[in-house]
C-alpha positions as CSV (number, residue, x, y, z in Angstrom):
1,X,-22.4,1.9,-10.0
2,X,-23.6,-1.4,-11.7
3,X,-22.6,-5.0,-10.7
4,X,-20.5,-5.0,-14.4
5,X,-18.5,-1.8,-13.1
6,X,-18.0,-3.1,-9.3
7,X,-16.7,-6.5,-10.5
8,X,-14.4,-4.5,-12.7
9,X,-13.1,-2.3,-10.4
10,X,-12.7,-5.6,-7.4
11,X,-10.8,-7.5,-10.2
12,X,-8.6,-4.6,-10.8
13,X,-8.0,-4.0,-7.3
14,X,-7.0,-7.6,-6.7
15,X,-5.3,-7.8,-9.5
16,X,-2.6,-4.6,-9.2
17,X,-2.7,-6.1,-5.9
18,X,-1.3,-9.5,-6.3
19,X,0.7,-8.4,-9.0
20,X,2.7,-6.1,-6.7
21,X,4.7,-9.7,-5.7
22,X,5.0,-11.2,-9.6
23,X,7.9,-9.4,-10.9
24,X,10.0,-10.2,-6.6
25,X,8.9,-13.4,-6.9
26,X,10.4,-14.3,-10.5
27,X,13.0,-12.1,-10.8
28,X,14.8,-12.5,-6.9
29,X,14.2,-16.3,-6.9
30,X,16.8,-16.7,-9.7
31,X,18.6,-13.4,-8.3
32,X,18.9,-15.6,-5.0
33,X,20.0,-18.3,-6.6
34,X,23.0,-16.5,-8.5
35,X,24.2,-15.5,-5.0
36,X,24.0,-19.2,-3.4
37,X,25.8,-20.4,-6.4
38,X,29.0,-17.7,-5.6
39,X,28.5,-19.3,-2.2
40,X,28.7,-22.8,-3.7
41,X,31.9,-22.0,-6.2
42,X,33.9,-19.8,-3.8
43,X,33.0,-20.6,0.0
44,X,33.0,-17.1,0.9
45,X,30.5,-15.9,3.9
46,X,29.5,-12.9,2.4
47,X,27.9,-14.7,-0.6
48,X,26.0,-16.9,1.6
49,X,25.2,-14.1,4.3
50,X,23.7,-12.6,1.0
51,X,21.7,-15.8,-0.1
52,X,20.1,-16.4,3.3
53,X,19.2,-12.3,3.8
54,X,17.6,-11.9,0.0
55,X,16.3,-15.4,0.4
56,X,14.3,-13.9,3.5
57,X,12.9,-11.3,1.7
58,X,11.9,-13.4,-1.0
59,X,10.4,-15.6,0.9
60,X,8.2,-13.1,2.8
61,X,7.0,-12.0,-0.9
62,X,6.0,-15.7,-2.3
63,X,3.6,-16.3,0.8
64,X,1.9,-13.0,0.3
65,X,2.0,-13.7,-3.5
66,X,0.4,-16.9,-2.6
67,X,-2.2,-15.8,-0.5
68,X,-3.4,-13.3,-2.9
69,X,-3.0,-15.4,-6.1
70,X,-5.6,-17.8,-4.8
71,X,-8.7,-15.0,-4.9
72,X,-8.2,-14.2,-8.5
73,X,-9.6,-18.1,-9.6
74,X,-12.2,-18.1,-7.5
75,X,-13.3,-14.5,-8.7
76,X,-13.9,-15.9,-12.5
77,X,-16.6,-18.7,-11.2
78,X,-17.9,-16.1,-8.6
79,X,-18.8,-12.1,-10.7
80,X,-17.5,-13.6,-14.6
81,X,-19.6,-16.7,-14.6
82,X,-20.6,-16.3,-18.3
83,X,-16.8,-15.5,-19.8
84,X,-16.0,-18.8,-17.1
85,X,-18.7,-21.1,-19.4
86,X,-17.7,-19.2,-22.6
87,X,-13.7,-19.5,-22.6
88,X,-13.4,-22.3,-19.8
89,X,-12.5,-24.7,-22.4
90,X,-9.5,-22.9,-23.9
91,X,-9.1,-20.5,-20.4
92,X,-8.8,-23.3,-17.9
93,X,-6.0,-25.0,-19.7
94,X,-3.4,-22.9,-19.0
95,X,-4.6,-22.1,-15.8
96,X,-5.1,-26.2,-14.7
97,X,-0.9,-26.8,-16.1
98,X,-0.3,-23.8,-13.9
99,X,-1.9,-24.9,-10.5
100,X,-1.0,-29.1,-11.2
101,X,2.8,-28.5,-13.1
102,X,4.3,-24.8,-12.7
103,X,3.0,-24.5,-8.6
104,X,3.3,-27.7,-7.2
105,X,6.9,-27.8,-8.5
106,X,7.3,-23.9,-6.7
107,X,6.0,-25.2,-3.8
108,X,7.5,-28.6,-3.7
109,X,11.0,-27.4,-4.1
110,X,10.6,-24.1,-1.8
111,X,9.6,-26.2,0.5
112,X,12.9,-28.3,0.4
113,X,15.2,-25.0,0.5
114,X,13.9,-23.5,3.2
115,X,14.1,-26.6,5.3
116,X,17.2,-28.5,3.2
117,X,20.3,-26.3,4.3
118,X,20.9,-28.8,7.1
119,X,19.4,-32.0,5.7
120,X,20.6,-32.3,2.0
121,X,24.5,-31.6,0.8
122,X,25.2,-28.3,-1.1
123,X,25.2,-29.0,-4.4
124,X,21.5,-30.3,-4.3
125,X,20.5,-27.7,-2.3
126,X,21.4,-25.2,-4.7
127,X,19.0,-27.3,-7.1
128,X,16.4,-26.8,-5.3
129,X,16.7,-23.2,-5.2
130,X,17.4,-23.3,-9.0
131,X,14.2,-25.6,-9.7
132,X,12.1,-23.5,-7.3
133,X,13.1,-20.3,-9.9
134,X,12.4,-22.7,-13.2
135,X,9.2,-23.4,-11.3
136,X,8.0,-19.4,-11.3
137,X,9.0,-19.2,-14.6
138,X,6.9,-22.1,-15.9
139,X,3.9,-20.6,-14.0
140,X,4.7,-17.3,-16.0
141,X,4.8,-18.8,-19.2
142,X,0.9,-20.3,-18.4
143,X,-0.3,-17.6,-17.2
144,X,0.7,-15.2,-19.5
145,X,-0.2,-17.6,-22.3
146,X,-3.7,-17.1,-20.6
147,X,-3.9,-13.8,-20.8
148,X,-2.2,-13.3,-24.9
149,X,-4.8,-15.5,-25.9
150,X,-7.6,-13.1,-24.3
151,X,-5.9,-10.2,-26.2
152,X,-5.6,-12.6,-29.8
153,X,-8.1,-15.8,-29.5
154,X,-6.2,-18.2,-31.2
155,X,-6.2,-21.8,-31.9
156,X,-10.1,-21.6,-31.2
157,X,-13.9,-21.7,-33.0
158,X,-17.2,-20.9,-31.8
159,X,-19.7,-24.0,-31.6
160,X,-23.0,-22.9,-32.0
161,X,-24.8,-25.9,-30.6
162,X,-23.3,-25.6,-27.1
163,X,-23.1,-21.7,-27.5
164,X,-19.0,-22.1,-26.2
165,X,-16.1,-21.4,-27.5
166,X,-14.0,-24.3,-27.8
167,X,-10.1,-25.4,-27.9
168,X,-9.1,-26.5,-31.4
169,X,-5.1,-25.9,-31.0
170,X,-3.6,-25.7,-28.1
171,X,0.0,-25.4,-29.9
172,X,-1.5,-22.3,-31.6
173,X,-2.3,-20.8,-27.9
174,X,1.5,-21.4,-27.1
175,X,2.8,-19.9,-30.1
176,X,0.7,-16.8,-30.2
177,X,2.5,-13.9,-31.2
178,X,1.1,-12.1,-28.6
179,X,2.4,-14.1,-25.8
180,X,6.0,-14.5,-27.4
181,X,6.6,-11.1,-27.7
182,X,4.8,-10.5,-24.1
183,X,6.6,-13.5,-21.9
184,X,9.8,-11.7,-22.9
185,X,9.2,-8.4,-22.0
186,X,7.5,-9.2,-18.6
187,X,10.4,-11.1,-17.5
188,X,13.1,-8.8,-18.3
189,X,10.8,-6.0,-16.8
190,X,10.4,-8.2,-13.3
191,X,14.3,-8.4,-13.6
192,X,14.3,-4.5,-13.4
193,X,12.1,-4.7,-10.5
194,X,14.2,-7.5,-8.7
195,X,17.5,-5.5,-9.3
196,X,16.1,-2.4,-8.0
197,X,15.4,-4.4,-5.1
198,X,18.4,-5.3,-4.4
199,X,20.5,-2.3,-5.4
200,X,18.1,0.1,-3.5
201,X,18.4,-1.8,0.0
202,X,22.8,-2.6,-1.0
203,X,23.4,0.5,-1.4
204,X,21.2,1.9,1.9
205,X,23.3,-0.7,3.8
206,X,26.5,0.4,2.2
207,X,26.0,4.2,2.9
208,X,25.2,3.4,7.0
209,X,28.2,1.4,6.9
210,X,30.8,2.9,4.9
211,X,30.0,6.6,6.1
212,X,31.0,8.6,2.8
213,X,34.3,6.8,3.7
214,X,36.7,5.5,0.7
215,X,36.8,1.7,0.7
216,X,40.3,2.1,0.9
217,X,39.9,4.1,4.5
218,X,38.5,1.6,6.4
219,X,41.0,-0.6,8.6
220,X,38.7,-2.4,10.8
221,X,38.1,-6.0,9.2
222,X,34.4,-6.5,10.2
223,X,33.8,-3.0,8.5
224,X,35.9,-3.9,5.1
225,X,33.8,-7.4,5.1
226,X,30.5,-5.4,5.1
227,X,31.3,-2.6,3.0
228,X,32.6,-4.8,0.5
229,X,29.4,-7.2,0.6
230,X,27.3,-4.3,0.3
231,X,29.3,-3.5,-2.7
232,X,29.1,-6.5,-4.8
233,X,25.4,-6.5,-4.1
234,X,24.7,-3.0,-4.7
235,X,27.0,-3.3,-8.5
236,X,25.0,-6.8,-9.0
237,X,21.8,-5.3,-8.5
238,X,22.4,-2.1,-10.8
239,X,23.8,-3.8,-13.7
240,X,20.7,-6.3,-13.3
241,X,18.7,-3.5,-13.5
242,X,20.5,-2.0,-16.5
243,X,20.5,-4.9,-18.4
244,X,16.9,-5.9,-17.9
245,X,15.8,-2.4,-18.6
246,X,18.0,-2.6,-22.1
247,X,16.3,-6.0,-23.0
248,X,12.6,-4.3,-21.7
249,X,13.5,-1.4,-23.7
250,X,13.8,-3.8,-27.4
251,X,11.4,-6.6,-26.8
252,X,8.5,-3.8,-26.0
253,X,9.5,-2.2,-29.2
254,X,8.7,-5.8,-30.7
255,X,5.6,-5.7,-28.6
256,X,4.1,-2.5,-30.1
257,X,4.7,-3.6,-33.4
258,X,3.0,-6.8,-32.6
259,X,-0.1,-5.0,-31.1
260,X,-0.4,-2.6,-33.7
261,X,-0.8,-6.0,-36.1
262,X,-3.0,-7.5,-34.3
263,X,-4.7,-4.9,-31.7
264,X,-4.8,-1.5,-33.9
265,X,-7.4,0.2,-31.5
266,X,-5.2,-0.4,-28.1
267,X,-2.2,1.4,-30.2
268,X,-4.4,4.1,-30.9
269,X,-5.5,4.4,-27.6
270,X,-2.0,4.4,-26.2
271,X,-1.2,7.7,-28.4
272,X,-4.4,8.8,-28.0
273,X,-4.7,9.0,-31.7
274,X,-8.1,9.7,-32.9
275,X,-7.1,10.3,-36.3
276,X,-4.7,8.4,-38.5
277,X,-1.1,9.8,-37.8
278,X,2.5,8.7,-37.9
279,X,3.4,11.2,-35.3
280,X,4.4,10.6,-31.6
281,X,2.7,12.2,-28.6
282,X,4.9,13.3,-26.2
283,X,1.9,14.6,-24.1
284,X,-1.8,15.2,-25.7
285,X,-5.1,17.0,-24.3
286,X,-8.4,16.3,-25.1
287,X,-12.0,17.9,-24.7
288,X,-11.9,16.0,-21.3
289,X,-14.8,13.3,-22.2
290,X,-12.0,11.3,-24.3
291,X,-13.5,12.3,-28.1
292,X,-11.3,14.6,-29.3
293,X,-7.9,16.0,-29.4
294,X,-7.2,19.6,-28.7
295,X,-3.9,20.1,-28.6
296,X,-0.2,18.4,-27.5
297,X,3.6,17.9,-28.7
298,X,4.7,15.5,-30.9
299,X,7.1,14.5,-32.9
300,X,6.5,14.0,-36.5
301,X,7.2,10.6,-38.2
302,X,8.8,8.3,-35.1
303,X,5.3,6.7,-34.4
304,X,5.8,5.1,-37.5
305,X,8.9,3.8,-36.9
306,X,7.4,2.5,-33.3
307,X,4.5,1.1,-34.9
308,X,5.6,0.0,-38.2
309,X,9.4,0.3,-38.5
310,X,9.2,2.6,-40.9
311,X,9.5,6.3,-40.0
312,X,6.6,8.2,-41.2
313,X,4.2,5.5,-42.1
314,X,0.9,6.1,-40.0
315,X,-1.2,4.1,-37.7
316,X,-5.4,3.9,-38.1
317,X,-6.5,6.4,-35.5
318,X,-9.8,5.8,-33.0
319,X,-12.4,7.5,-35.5
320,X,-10.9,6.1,-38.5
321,X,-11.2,2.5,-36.7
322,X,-14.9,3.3,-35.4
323,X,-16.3,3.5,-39.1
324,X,-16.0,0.0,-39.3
325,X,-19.3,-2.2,-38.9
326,X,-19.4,-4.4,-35.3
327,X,-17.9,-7.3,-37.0
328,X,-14.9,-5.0,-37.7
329,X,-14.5,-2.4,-35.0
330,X,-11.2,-2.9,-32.9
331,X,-10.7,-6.6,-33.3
332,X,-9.6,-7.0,-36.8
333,X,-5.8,-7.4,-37.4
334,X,-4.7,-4.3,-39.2
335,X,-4.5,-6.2,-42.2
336,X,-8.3,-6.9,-42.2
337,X,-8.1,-10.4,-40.7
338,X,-9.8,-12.1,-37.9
339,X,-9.1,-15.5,-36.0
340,X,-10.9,-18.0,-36.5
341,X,-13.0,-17.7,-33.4
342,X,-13.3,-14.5,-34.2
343,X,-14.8,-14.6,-37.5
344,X,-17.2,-17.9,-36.7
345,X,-18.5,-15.7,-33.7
346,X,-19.1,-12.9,-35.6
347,X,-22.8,-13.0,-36.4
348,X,-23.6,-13.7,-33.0
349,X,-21.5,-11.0,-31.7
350,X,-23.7,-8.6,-33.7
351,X,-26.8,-9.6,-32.3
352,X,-25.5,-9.7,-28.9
353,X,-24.2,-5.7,-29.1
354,X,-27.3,-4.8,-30.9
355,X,-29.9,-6.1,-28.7
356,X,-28.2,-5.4,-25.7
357,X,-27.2,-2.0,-26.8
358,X,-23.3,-2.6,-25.5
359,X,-21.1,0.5,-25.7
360,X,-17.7,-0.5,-27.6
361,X,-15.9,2.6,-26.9
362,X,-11.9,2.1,-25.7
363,X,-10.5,3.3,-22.4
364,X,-8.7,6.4,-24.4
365,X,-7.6,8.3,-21.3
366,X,-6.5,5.3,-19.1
367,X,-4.6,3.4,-21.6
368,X,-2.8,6.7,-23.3
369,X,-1.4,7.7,-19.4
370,X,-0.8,4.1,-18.0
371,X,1.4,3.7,-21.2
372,X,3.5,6.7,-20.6
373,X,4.0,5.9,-16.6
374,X,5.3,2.6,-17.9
375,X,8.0,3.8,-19.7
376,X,8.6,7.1,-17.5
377,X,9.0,5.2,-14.1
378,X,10.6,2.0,-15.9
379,X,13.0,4.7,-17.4
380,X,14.1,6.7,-14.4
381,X,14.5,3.3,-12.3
382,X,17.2,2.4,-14.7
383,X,18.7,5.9,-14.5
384,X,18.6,5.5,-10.3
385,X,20.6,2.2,-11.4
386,X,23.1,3.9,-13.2
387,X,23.9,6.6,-11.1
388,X,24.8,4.5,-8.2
389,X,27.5,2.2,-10.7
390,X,29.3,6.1,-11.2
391,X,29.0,6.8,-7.4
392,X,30.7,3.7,-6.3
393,X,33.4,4.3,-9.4
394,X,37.4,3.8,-7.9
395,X,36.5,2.8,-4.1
396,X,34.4,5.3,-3.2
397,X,31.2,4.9,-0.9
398,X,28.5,7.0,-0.9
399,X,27.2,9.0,2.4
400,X,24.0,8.3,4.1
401,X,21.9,11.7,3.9
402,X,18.3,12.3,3.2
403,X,18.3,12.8,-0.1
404,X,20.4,9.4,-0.5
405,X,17.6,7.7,1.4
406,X,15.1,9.1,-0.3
407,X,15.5,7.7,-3.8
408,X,17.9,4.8,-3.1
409,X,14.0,3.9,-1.2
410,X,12.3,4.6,-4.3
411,X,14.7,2.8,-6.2
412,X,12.5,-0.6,-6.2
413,X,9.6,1.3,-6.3
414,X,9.9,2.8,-9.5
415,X,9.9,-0.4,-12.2
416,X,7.5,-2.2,-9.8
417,X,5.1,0.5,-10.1
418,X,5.9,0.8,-13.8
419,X,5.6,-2.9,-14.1
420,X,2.0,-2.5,-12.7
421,X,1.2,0.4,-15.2
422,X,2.2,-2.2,-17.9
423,X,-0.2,-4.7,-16.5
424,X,-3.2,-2.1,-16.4
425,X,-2.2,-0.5,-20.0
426,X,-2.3,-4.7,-20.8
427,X,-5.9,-4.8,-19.8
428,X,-7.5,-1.3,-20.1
429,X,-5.8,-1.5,-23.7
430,X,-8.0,-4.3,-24.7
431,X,-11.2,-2.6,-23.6
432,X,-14.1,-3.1,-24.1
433,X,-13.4,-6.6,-24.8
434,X,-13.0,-9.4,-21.9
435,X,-11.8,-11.5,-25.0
436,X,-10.9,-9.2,-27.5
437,X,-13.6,-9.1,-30.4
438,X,-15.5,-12.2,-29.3
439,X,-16.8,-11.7,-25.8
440,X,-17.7,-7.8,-24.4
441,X,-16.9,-7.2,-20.6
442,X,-20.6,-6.2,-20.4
443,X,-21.3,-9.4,-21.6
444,X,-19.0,-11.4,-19.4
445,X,-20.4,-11.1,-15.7
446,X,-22.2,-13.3,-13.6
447,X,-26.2,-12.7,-14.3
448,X,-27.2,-13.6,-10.5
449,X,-24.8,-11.6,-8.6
450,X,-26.3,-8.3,-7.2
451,X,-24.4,-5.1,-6.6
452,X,-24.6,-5.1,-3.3
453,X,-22.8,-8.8,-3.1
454,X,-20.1,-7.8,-5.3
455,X,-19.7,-4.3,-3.3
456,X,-19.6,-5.9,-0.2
457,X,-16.5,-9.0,-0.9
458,X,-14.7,-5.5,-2.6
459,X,-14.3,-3.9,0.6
460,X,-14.0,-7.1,2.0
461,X,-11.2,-7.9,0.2
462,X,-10.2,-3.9,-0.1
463,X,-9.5,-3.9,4.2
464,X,-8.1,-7.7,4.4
465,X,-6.1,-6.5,1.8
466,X,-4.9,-3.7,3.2
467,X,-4.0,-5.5,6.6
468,X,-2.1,-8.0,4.3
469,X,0.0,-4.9,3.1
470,X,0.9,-3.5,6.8
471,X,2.1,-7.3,7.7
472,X,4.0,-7.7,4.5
473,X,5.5,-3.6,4.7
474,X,6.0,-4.5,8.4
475,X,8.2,-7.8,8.2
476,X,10.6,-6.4,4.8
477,X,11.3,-3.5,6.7
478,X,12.2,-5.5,10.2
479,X,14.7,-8.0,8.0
480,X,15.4,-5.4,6.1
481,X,17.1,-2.7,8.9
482,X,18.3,-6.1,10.5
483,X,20.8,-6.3,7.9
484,X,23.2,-9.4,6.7
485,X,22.6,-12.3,9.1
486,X,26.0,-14.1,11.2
487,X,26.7,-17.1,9.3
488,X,29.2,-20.2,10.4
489,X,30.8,-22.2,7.5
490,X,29.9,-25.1,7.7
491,X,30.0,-28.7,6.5
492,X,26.8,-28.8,4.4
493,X,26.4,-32.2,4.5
494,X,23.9,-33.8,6.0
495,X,23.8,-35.1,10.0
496,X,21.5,-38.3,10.2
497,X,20.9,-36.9,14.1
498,X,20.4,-33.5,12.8
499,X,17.0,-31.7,13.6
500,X,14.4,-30.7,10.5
501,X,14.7,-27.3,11.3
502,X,13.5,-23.6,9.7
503,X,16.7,-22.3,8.3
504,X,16.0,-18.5,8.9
């Protein structure tokens, strides 16, 4: 393999990797929160047994997600030096009001939950917690503003004398389409994954405890305490999941229609569409090299609707798309427009494939699959969701067998991994561009990096990785059997005399 394929395949793997903790840390930080504030309002134990528990294992989450974060900045200076010097002047911007606003308030105000439960009074305790959430969402909003902009360049021009692309609008980077329709969706998907979380582990708690028994069989009072906490979080944590999964389910609809605006080739690579169609694959086969179509089920018309909103109208397939000239292929909007970076790079761009012989074929095979595990595992995590609601319909409690273990364990698995399908449709769609239509990825990579270095930091970074996910694995499953932790309730309030001390 070539240094351009190794750096691909390390930024992938750290990627998928970090991403794993995105959608726990956003989603369960404001999840958390709704549970201290039940504490706060009723004074109940069980609400704040809950709090301090799913606080734990959200808190186990954000220092992974920390540690792993930090390799993706340091991988653009390091195997993408040239898209670093190309972009950096629209690229680093949301990335520096990340790191200096959106994670110093995370951090700052983490920092004061974890160590305020004794020191500050209730009420701005619970702000902290609240902040701390407002804090990942502000990171999200930068980040993924980031990212839209690689997918539509906007607010940008090419300046030839310095051979950069440089910020002309950063309003227009903030109000991309792209990102508006993509902030939404990502958050209501990390909300799936967040009340899978907490369904999944409620209702395993709630089947040890209860038994199979009906709620209203159980006399002893420390059992009716648990199997009712259990409850409320297990009912919490499905209808979270339903109702994120409902809101997913519309604002990707908006998202395809958006992409098939602005990105035509990625929606032709999601249905694998080499030819100009209005119908839906259900499941296609090709010759195997990703050129042509053999064969599949569809159903006629409803891509149009998906694509367009209008059932029946058709989408521009691969090969219609690939007679374009290179200042056409894959980037124009499907209207025939380009951004303005776009079109004031255009001539360069031209040379640049032609001299260097760059291949701009799409990622057919990847993107077409990724899309459809997506929506398949998003889809059955919201079934999993619903079919725990009608098991714990009138009182009754479900039993703890194997096959209840089984999938009430894959429970959180199945949006996260979805969610992470998203993420690599997101970036294998957009391929081959690194900046879509300006800047190739073959273009993009650091000219005095070998191989061999970039080889070596992947398995590097592959096996530190790796012992990362046995420590992480390792600790959610300890506090995770451990169960709700004994609470006292307590004046809040702080004791001048009263240690600084680690709440958990």
């Amino acid at each position: 393999m070539d240094q351009t394929t190794i750096a691909r395949w390390q930024f992938g793997i750290t990627t998928v990797y970090h991403f794993f903790f995105v959608p726990i840390t956003i989603a369960l930080s404001m999840l958390v929160a709704v549970m201290q504030t039940a504490w706060y309002k009723t004074d109940r134990d069980r609400y704040l047994r809950l709090t301090k528990f799913f606080g734990k294992l959200f808190l186990i989450n954000f220092a992974l997600g920390v540690v792993t974060g930090i390799v993706q900045e340091f991988q653009f200076g390091m195997n993408w030096s040239e898209y670093s010097r190309f972009v950096g002047d629209i690229f680093g911007a949301p990335l520096a009001l990340e790191a200096l606003l959106a994670f110093f308030m995370e951090s700052t105000f983490i920092g004061l939950w974890i160590f305020g439960w004794d020191r500050l009074s209730k009420g701005v305790h619970l702000a902290t917690i609240y902040l701390t959430a407002i804090g990942t969402m502000v990171s999200a909003v930068f980040i993924l503003a980031a990212n839209s902009w690689m997918q539509n360049p906007v607010g940008a021009t090419f300046n030839p004398q310095t051979g950069r692309a440089e910020l002309t609008d950063f309003g227009a980077v903030l109000g991309n389409p792209v990102f508006l329709t993509t902030f939404l969706h990502t958050i209501a998907a990390s909300y799936m994954v967040g009340g899978a979380l907490i369904a999944g582990i409620s209702f395993w708690h709630l089947s040890k405890v209860a038994r199979g028994r009906h709620t209203s069989e159980i006399s002893d009072a420390s059992e009716v305490e648990d199997v009712s906490t259990w409850r409320w979080a297990t009912k919490f944590g499905a209808w979270v999941l339903i109702a994120a999964a409902a809101i997913t389910a519309v604002s990707g609809d908006i998202q395809g229609k958006e992409m098939t605006k602005l990105q035509p080739m990625k929606m032709a690579a999601a249905e694998a569409a080499w030819e100009s169609t209005s119908d839906f694959s259900v499941i296609t086969f090709d010759t195997g090299d990703g050129t042509e179509e053999i064969g599949g089920i569809k159903i006629p018309g409803m891509l149009g609707f998906l694509a367009n909103n209008e059932w029946g109208s058709q989408i521009q397939g691969v090969n219609d798309l690939k007679k374009h000239d290179v200042n056409a292929y894959t980037y124009t909007h499907n209207d025939g427009s380009q951004t303005e970076l776009q079109a004031s790079y255009a001539s360069v761009l031209r040379e640049k494939v032609d001299a260097n012989n760059i291949d701009l074929a799409p990622s057919i095979g990847l993107s077409y699959w990724s899309f459809r595990l997506m929506i398949g595992l998003g889809m059955a995590g919201a079934l999993i969701g619903l079919i725990m609601l009608i098991e714990l319909r009138g009182g009754r409690n479900p039993r703890q067998t194997g096959w209840h273990n089984f999938w009430t364990f894959v429970t959180p698995f199945l949006p996260l991994i979805g969610i992470s399908f998203g993420w690599i449709f997101t970036e294998m769609g957009r391929q081959p561009w690194i900046v879509t239509g300006v800047l190739p990825t073959a273009s993009a990579v650091s000219p005095g990096v070998s191989a061999g270095s970039v080889l070596f930091s992947t398995i590097a970074y592959t096996v530190v990785y790796g012992a990362l996910a046995v420590v992480e694995l390792f600790l959610f499953l300890k506090t995770m059997r451990a169960g709700l932790p004994d609470v006292s309730t307590t004046d809040n309030a702080a004791d001048g005399d009263a240690p600084l001390s680690f709440a958990y």
